[in-house]
C-alpha positions in Angstrom: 1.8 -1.2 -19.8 4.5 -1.3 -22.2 6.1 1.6 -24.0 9.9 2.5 -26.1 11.0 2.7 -21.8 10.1 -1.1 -21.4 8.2 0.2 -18.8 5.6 -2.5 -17.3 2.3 -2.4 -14.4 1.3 -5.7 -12.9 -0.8 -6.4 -10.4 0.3 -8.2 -7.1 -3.0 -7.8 -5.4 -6.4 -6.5 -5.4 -7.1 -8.9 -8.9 -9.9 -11.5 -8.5 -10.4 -9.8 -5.1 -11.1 -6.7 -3.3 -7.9 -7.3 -1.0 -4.8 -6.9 -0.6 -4.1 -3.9 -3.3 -0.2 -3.9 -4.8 0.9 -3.1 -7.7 4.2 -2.7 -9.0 5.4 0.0 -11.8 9.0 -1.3 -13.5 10.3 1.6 -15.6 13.6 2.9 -16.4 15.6 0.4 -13.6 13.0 1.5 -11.0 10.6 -0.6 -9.2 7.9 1.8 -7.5 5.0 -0.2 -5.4 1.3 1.5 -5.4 -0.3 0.1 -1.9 0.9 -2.8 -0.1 -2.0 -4.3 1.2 -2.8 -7.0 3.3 -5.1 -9.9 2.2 -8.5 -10.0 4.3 -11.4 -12.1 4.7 -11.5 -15.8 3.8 -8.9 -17.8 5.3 -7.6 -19.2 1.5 -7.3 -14.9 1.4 -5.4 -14.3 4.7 -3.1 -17.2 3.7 -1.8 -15.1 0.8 -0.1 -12.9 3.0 2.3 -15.4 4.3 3.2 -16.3 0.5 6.9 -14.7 -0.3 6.3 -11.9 -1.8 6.6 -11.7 -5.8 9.9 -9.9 -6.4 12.7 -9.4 -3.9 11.0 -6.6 -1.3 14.7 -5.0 -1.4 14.4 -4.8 -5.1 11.8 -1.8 -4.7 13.1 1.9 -4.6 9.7 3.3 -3.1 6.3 2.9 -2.4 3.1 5.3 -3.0 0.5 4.8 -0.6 -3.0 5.7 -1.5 -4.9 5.7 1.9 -4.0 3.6 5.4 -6.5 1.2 5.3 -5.4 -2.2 5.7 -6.2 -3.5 2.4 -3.5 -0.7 0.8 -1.0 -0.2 3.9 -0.8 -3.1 5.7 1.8 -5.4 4.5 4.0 -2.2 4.7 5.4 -3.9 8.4 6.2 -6.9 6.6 8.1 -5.5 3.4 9.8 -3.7 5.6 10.8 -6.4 7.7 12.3 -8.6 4.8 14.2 -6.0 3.4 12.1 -2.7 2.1 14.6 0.1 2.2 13.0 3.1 0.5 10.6 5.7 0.8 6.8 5.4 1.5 5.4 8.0 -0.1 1.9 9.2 1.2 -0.5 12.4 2.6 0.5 13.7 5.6 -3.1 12.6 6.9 -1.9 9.0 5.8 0.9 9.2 8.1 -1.4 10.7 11.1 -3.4 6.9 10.6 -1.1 4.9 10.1 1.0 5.7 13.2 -2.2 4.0 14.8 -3.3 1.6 12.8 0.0 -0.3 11.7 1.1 -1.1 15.1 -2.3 -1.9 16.6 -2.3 -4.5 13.6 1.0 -5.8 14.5 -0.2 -5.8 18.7 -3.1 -7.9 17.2 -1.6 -10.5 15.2 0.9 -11.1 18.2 -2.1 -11.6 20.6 -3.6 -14.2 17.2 -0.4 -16.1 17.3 -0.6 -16.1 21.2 -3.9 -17.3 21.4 -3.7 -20.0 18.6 -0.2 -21.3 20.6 -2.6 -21.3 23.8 -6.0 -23.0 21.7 -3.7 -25.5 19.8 -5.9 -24.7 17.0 -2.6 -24.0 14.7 -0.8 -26.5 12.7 2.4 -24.8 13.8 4.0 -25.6 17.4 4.8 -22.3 17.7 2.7 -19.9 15.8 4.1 -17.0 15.2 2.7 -13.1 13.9 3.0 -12.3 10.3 5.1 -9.4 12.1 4.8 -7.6 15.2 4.1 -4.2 16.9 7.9 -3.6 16.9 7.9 -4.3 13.3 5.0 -2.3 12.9 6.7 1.0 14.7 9.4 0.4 12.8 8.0 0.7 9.3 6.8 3.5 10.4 10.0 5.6 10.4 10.2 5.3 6.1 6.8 7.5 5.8 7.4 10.4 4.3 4.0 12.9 3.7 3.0 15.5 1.2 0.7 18.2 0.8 -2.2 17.4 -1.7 -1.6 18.4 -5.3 1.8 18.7 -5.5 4.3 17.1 -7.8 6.3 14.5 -6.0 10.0 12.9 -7.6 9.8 9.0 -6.4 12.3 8.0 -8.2 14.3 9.2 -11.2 11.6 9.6 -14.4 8.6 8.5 -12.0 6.8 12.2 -10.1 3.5 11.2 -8.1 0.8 13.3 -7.2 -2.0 13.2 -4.7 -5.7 14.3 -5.5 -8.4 14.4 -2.3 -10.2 10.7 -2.4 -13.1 11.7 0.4 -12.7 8.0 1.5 -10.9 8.8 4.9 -8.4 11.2 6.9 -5.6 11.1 4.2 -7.0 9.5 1.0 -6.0 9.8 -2.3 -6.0 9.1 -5.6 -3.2 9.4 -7.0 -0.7 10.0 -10.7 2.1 8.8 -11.4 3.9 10.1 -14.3 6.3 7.6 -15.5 8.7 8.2 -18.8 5.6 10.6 -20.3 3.1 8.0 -19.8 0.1 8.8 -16.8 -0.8 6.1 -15.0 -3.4 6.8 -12.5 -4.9 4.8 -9.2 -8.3 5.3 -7.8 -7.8 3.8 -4.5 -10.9 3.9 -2.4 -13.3 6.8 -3.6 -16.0 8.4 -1.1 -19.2 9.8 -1.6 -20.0 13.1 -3.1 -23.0 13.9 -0.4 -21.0 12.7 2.8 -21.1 15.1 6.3 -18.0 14.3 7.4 -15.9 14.2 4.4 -15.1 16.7 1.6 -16.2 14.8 -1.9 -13.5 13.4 -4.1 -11.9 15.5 -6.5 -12.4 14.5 -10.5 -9.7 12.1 -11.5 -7.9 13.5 -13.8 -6.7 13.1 -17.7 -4.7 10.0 -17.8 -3.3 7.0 -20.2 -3.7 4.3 -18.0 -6.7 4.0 -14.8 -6.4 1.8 -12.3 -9.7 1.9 -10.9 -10.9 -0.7 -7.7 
């Protein structure tokens, strides 16, 4: 996406795969992260996450979260870890999940490293977690929720809104109005007949859709 703001949208994730959804929104000296995901499945997959990641993670000013499913949320342990300072923008339902599910990630990949130190099975003498449940906890403290449908400043020229996705507790799908230009990111949508889940709301008018 380019426009008279130099304003650019690439994708760090989620692009020749159905893992590991970033993507990163430079506009006006701003770099605003949608989802940090972590890489699942197929071990040439996983192995992405230990890559360093794309630009500097103390480079980025904030982060909007769509849901806190591992695919979208959980590399947020490990940005954090090498340097993240910023806000992660989300649902308050978002924050409600991942207060569990980010640091029983991190309690699992310490019990992986443990076990491949124990098996031998790891070209590493001493494996070690991509982070930990410390980490994890930790990462935790730069949530910050909202209320659906509100307007949200991430960073100067850059508002966010969240629209009801039906996928989970929490999910959205979200706009981002950057420099008069609407992006807009699907996430994960649910059903429209589901029991336990309101249907998702219509996406709304936008210049740019981001759809997975």
């Amino acid at each position: 996406m380019n426009n008279a703001t130099d304003s650019t949208l690439q994708f760090l994730g989620a692009a020749g795969t159905v893992t590991g959804s970033r993507y990163l929104i430079e506009a006006g000296g701003h770099r605003v992260l949608v989802d940090c995901g972590l890489f699942q499945g197929y071990k040439q997959l996983r192995e992405r996450n230990w890559a360093p990641f794309p630009v500097a993670p103390d480079s980025i000013d904030a982060v909007v979260l769509t849901h806190a499913h591992l695919d979208h949320s959980g590399y947020l342990p490990a940005l954090v870890r090498q340097g993240f300072r910023g806000t992660i923008h989300c649902t308050t339902g978002s924050v409600a999940l991942c207060g569990l599910l980010l640091p029983d990630s991190g309690h699992l990949l310490e019990e992986e490293a443990k076990y491949a130190a124990r098996k031998g099975y790891s070209k590493h003498a001493k494996p070690l977690p991509l982070y930990t449940k410390e980490d994890a906890e930790r990462s935790l403290r730069q949530l910050h929720g909202h209320d659906y449908e509100r307007d949200v400043e991430v960073v100067a020229g850059i508002r966010a809104r969240f629209y009801p996705a039906g996928h989970i507790l929490g999910a959205a799908h979200v706009s981002l109005d950057v420099h008069g230009r609407r992006l807009h990111f699907s996430g994960d949508l649910g059903r429209q007949h589901e029991s336990l889940m309101n249907p998702p709301t219509p996406l709304p008018a936008c210049d740019v859709l981001v759809c997975e």
